[in-house]
The first five atom37 places (N, CA, C, CB, O) and aatype in JSON, in Angstrom:
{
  "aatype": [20, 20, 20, 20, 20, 20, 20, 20, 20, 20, 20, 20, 20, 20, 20, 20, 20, 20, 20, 20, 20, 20, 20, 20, 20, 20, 20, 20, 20, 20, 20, 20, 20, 20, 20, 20, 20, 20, 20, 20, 20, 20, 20, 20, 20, 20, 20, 20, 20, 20, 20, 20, 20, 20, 20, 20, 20, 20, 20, 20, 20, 20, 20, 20, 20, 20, 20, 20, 20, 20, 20, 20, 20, 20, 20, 20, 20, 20, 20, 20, 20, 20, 20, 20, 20, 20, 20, 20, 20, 20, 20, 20, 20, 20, 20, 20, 20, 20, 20, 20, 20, 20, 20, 20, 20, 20, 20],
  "atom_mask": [
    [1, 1, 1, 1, 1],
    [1, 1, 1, 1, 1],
    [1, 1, 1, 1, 1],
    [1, 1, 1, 1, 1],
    [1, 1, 1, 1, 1],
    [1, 1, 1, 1, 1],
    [1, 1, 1, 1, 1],
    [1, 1, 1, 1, 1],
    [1, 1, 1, 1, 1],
    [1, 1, 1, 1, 1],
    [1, 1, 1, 1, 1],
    [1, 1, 1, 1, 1],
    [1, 1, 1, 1, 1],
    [1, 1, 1, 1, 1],
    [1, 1, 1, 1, 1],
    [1, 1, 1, 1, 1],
    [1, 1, 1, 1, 1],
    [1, 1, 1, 1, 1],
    [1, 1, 1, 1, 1],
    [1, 1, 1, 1, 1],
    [1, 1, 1, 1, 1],
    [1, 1, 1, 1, 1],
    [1, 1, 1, 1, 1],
    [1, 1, 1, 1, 1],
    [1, 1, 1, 1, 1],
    [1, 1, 1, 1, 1],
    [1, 1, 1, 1, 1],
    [1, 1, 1, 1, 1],
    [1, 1, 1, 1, 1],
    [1, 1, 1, 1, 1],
    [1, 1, 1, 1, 1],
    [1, 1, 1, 1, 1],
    [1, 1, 1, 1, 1],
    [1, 1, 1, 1, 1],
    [1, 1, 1, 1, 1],
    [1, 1, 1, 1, 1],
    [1, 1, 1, 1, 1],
    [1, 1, 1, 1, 1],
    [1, 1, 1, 1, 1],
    [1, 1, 1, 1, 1],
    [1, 1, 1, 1, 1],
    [1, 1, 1, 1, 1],
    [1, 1, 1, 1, 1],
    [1, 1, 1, 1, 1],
    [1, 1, 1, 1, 1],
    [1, 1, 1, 1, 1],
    [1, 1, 1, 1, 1],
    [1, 1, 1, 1, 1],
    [1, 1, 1, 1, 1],
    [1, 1, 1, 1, 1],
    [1, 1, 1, 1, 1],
    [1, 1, 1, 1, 1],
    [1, 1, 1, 1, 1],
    [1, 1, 1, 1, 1],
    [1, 1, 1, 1, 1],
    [1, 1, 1, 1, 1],
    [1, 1, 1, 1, 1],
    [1, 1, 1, 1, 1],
    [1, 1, 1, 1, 1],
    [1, 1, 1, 1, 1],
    [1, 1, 1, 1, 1],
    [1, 1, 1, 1, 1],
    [1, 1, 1, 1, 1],
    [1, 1, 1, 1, 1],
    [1, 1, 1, 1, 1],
    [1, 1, 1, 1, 1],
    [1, 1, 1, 1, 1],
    [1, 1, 1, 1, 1],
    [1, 1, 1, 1, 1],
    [1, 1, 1, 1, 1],
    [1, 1, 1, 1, 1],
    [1, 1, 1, 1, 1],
    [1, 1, 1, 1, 1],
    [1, 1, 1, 1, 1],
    [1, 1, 1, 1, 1],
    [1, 1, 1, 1, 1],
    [1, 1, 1, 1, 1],
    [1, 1, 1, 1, 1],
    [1, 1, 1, 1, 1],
    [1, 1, 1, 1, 1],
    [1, 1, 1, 1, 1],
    [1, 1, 1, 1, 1],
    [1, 1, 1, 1, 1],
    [1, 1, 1, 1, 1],
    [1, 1, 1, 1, 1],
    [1, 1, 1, 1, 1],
    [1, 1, 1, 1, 1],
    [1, 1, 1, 1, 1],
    [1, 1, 1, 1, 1],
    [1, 1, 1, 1, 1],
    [1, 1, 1, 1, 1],
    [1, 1, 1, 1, 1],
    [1, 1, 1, 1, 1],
    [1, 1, 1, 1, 1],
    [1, 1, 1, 1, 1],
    [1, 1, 1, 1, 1],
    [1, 1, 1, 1, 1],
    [1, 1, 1, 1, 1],
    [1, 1, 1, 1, 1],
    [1, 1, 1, 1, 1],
    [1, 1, 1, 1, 1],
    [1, 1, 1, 1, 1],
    [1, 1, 1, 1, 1],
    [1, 1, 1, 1, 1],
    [1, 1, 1, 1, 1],
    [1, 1, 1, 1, 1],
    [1, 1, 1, 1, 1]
  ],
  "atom_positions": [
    [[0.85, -1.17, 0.0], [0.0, 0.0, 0.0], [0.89, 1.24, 0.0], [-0.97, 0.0, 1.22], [2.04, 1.28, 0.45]],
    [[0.2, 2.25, -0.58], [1.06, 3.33, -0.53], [0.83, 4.56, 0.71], [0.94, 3.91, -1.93], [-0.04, 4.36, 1.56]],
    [[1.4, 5.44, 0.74], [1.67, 6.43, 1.65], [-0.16, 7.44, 1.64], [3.33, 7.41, 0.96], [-0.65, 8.06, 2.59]],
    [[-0.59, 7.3, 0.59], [-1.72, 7.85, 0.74], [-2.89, 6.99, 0.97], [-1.88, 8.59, -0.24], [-3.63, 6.79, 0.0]],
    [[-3.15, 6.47, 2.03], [-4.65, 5.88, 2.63], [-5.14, 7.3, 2.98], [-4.63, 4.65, 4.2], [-4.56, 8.32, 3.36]],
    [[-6.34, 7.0, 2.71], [-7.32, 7.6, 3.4], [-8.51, 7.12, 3.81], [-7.57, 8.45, 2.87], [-9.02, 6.11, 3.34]],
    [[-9.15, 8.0, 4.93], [-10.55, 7.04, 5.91], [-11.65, 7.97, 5.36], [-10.53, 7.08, 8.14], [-11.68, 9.19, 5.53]],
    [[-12.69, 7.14, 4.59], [-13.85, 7.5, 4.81], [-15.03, 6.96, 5.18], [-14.02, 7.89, 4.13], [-15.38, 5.78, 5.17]],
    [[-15.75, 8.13, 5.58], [-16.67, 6.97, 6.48], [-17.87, 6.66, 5.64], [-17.28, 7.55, 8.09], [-18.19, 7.65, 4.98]],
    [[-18.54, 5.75, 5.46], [-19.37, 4.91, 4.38], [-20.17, 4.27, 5.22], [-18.6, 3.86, 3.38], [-19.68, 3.53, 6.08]],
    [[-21.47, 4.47, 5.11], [-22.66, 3.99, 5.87], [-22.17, 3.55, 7.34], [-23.37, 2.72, 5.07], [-22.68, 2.51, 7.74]],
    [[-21.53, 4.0, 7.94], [-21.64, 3.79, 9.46], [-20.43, 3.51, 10.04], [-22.54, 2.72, 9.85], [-20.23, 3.61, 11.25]],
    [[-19.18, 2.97, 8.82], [-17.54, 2.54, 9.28], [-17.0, 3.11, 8.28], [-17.0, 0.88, 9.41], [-17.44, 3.18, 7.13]],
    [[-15.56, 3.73, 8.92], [-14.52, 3.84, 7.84], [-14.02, 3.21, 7.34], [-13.78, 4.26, 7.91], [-13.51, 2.26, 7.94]],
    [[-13.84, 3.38, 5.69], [-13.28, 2.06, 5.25], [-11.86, 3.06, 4.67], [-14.43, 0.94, 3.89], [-11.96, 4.18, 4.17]],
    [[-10.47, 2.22, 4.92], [-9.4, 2.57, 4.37], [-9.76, 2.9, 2.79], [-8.38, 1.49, 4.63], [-10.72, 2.28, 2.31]],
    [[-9.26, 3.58, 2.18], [-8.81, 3.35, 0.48], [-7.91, 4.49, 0.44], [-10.19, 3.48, -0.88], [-7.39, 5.37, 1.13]],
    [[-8.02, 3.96, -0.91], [-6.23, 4.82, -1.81], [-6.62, 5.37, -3.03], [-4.67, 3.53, -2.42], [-7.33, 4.62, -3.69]],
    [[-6.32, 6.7, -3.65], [-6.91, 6.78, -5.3], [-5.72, 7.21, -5.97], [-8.26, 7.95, -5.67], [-5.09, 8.08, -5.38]],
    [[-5.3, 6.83, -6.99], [-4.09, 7.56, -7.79], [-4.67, 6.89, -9.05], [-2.24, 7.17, -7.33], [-5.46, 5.94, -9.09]],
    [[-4.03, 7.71, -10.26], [-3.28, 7.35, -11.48], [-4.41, 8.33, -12.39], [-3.12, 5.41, -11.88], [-5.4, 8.99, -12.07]],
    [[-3.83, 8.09, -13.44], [-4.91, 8.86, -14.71], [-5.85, 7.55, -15.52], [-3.68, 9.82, -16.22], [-5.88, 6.33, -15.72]],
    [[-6.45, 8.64, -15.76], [-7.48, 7.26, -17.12], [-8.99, 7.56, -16.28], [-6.81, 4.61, -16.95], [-9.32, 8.37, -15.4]],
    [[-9.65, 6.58, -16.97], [-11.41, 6.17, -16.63], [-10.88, 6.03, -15.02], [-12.35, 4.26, -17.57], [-9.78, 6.52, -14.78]],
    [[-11.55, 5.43, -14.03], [-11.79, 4.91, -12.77], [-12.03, 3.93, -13.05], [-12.6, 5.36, -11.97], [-12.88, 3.69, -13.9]],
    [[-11.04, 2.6, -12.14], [-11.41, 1.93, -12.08], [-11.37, 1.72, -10.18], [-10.9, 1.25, -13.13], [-10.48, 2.15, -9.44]],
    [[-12.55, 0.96, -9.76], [-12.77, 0.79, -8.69], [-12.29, -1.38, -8.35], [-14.46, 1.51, -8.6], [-12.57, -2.48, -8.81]],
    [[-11.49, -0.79, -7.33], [-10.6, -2.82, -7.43], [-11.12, -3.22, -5.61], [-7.64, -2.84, -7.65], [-10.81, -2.67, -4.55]],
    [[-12.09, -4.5, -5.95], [-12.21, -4.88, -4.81], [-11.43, -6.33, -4.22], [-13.53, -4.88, -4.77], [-11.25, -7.34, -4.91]],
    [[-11.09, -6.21, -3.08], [-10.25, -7.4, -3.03], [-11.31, -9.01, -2.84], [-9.12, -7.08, -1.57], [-12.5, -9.23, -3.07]],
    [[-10.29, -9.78, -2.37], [-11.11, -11.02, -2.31], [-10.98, -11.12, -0.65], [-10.46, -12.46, -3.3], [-10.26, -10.41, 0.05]],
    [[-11.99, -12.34, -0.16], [-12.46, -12.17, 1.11], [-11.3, -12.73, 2.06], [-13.85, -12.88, 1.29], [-10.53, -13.66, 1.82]],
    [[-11.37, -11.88, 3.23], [-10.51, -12.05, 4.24], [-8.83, -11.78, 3.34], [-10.87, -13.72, 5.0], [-7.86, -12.54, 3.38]],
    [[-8.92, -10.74, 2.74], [-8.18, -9.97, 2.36], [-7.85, -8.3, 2.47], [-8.37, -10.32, 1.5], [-8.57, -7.53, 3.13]],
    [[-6.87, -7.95, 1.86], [-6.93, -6.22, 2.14], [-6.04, -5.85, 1.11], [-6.34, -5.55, 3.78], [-5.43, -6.7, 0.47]],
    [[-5.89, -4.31, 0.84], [-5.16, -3.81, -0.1], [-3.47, -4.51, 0.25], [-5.38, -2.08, -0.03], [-2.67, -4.99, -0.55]],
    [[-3.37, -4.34, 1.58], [-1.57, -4.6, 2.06], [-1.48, -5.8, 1.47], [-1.02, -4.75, 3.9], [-0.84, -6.02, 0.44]],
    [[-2.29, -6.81, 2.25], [-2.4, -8.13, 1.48], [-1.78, -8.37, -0.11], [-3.91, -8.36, 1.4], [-0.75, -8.97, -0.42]],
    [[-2.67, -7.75, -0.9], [-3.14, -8.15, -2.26], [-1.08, -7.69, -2.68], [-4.99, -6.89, -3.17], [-0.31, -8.11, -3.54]],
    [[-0.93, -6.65, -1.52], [0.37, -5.85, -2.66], [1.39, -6.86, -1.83], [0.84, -3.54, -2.53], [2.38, -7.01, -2.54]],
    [[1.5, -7.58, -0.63], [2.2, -8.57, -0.51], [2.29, -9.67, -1.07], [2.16, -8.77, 0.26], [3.32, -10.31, -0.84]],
    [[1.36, -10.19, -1.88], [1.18, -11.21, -2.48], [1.61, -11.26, -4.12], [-0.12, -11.43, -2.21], [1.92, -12.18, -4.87]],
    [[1.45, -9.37, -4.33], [2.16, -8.95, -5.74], [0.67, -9.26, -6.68], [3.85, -10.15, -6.27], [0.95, -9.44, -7.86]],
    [[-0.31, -9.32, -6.47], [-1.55, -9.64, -7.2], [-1.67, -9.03, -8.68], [-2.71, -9.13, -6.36], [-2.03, -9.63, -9.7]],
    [[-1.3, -7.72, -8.56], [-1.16, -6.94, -9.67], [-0.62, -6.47, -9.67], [-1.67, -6.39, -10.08], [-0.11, -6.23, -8.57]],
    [[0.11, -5.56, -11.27], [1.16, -4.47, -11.14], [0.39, -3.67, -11.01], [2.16, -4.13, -12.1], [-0.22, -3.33, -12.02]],
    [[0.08, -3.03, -9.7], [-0.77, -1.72, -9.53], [0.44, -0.4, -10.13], [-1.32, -1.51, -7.55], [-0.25, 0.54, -10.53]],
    [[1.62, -0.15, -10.25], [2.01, 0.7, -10.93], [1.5, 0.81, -12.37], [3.18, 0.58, -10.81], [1.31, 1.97, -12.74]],
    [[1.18, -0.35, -13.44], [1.25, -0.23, -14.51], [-0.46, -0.23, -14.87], [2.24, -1.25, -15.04], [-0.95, 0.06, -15.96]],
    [[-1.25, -0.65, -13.56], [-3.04, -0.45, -13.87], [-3.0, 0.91, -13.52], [-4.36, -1.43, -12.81], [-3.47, 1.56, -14.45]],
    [[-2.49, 1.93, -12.19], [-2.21, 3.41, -12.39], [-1.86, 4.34, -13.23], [-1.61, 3.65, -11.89], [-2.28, 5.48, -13.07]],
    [[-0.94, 3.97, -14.4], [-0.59, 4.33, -15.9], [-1.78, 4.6, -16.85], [0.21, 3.16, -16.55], [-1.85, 5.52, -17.67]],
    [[-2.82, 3.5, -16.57], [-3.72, 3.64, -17.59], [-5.13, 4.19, -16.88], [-3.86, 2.19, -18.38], [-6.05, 4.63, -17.59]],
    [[-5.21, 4.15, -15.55], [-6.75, 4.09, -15.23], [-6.06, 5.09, -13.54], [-7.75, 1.86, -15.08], [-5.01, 5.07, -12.91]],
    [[-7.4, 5.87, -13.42], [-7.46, 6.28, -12.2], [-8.07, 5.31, -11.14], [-8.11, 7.45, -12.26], [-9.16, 4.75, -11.22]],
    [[-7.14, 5.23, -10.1], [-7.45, 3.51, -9.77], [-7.9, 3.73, -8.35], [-5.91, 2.26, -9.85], [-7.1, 4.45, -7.76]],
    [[-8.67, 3.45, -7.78], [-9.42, 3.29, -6.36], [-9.51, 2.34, -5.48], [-10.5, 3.4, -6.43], [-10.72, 2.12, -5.41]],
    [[-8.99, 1.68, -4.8], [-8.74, 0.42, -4.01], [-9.27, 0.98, -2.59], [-7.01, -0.14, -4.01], [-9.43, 2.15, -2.26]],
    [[-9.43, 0.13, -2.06], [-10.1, 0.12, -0.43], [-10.6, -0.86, 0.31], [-11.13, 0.82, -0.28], [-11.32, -1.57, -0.39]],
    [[-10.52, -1.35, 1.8], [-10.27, -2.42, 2.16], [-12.11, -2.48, 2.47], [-8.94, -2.56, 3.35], [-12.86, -1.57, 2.84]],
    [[-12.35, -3.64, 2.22], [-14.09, -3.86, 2.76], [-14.15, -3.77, 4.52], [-14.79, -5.8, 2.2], [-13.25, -4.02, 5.33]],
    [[-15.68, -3.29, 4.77], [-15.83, -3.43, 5.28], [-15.3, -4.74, 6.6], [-16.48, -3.07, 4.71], [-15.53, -5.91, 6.28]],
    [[-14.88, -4.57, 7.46], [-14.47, -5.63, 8.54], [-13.02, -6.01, 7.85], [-15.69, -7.11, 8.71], [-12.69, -7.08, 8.36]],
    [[-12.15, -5.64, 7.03], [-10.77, -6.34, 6.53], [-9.64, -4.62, 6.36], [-11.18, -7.46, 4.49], [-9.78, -3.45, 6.02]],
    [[-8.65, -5.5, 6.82], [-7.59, -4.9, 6.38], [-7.79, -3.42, 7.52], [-7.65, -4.7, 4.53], [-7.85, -3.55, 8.74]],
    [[-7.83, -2.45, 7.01], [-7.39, -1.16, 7.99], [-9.18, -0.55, 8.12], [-5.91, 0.29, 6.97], [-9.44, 0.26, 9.01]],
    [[-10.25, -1.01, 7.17], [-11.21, -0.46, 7.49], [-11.58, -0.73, 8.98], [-12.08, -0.76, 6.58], [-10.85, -1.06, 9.92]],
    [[-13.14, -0.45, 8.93], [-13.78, -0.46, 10.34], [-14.72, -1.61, 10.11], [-14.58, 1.01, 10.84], [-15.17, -2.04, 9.05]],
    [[-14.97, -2.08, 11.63], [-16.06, -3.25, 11.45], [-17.38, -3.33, 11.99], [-15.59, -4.35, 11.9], [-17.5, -2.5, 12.9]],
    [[-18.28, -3.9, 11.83], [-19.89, -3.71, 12.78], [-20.01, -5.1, 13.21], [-21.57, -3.19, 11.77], [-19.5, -6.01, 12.57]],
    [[-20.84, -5.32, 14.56], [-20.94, -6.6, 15.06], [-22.43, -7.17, 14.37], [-20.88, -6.56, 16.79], [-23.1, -8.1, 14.81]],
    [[-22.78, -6.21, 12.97], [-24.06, -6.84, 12.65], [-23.43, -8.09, 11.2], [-25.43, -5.33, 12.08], [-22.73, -7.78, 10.24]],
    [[-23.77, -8.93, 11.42], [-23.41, -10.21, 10.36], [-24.04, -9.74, 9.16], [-24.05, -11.84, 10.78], [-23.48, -10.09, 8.12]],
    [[-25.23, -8.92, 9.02], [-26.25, -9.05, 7.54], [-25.41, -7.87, 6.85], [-28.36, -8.62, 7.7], [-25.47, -7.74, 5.62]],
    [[-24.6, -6.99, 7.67], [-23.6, -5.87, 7.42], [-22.58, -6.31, 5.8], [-22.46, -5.8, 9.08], [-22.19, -5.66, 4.83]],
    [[-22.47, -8.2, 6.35], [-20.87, -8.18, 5.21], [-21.67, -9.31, 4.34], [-18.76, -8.91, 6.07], [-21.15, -10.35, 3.93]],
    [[-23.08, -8.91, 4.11], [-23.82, -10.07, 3.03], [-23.51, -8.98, 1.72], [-25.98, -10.57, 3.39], [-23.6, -7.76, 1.83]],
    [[-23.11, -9.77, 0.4], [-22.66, -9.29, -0.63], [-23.61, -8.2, -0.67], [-22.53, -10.19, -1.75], [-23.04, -7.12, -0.52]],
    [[-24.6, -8.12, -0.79], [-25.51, -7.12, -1.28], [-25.25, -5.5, -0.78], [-26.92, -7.61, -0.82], [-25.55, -4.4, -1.24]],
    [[-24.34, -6.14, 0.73], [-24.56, -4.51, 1.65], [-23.13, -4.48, 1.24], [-25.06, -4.31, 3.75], [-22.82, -3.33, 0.92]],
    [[-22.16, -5.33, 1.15], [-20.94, -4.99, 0.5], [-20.73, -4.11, -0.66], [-20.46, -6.03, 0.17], [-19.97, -3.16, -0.47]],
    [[-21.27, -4.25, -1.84], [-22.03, -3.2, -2.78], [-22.34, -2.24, -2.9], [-22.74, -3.23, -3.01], [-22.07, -1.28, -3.63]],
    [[-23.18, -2.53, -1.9], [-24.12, -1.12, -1.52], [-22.38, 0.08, -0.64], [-26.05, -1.83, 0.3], [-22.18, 1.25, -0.96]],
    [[-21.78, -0.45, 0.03], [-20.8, 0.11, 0.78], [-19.76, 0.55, -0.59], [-20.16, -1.04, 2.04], [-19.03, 1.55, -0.57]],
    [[-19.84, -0.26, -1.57], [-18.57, 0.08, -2.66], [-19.27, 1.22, -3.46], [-18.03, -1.38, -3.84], [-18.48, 1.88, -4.13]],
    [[-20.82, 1.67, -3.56], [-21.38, 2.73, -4.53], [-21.05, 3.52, -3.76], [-22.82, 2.85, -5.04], [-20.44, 4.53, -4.09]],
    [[-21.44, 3.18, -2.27], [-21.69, 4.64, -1.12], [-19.87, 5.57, -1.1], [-22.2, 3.74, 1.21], [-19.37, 6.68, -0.89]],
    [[-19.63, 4.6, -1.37], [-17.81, 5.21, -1.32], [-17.71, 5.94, -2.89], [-16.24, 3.5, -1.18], [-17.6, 7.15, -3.05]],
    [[-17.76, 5.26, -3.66], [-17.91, 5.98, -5.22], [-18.42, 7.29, -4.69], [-19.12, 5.19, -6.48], [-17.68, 8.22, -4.38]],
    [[-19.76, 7.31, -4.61], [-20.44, 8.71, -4.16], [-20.1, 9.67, -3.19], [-21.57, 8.52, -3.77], [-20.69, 10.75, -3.19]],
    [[-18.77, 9.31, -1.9], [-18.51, 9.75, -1.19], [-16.88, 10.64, -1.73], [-18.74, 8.77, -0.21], [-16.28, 11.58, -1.2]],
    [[-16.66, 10.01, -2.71], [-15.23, 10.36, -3.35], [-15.61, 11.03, -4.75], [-14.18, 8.88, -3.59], [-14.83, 10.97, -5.7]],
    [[-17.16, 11.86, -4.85], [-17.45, 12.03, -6.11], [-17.03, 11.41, -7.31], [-17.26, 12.98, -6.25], [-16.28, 12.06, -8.04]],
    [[-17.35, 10.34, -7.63], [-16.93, 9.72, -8.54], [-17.97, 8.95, -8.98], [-15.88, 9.12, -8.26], [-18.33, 7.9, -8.45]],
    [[-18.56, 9.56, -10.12], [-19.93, 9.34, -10.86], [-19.78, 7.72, -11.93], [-20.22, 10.99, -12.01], [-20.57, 6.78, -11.86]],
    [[-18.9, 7.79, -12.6], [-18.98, 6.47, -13.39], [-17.71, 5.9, -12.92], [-19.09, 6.59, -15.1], [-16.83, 6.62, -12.43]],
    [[-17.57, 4.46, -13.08], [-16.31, 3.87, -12.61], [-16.31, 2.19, -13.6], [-16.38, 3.7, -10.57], [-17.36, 1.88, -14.17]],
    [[-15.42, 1.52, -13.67], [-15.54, 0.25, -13.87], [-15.4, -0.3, -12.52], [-14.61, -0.26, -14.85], [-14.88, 0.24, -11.54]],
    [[-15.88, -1.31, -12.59], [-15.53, -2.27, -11.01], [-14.75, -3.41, -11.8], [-17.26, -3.08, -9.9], [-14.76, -3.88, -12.94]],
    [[-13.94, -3.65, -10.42], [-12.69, -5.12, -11.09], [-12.81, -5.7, -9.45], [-10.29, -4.49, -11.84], [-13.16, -5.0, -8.5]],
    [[-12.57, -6.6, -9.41], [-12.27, -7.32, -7.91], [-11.45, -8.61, -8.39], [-13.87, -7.85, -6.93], [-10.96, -8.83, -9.5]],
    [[-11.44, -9.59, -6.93], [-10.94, -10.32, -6.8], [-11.66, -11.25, -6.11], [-10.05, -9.99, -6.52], [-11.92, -10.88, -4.96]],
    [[-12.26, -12.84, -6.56], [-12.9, -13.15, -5.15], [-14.64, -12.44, -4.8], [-11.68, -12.41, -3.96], [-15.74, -12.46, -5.36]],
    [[-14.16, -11.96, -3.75], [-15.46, -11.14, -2.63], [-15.19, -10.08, -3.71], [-15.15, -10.61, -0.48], [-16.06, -9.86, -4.55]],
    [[-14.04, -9.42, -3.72], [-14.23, -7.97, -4.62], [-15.06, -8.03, -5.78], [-12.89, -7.43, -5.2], [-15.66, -6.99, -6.05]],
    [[-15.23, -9.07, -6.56], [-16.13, -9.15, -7.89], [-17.37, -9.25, -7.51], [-15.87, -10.3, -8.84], [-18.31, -8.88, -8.22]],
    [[-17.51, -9.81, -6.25], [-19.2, -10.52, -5.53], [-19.83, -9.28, -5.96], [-19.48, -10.9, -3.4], [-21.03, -9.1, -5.77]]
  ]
}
């Protein structure tokens, strides 16, 4: 991960994310019981060379990695996961995006 995280707060928890690069938006969700640190320890992608082409948005889900968590279970059902990845789009003004994930991130 890089030097710029930032916390925003999205229906009720902060969730870590990061935005850099030029191009369309693309919005990258990870896979479950994962996180951005994760994905870049594991080397998942060349996030330098998807930053080259696309303005790129990563952020850890709800309950993983540096975000925040809720003790409600129906909280991390795909649907409200979603719903948490638009609410962040909309919270970072960012009107159209592609979505890419991994895993949970594609759910």
């Amino acid at each position: 991960m890089n030097d710029a995280l930032n916390m925003t707060i999205v229906r009720d928890v902060n969730l870590a994310n990061e935005m850099s690069g030029t191009g369309p938006t693309l919005v990258w969700g990870h896979g479950l019981s994962s996180s951005m640190a994760k994905e870049d320890l594991f080397g998942l992608l060349d996030w330098p060379t998807v930053r080259h082409v696309t303005n790129l948005l990563r952020y850890d889900a709800r309950g993983h990695g540096e975000s925040g968590s809720t003790a409600e279970p129906m909280d991390y059902h795909w649907r409200n996961l979603a719903l948490d990845q638009l609410a962040l789009a909309d919270a970072l003004d960012i009107g159209s995006y592609i979505a890419g994930g991994a895993s949970m991130g594609c759910a």
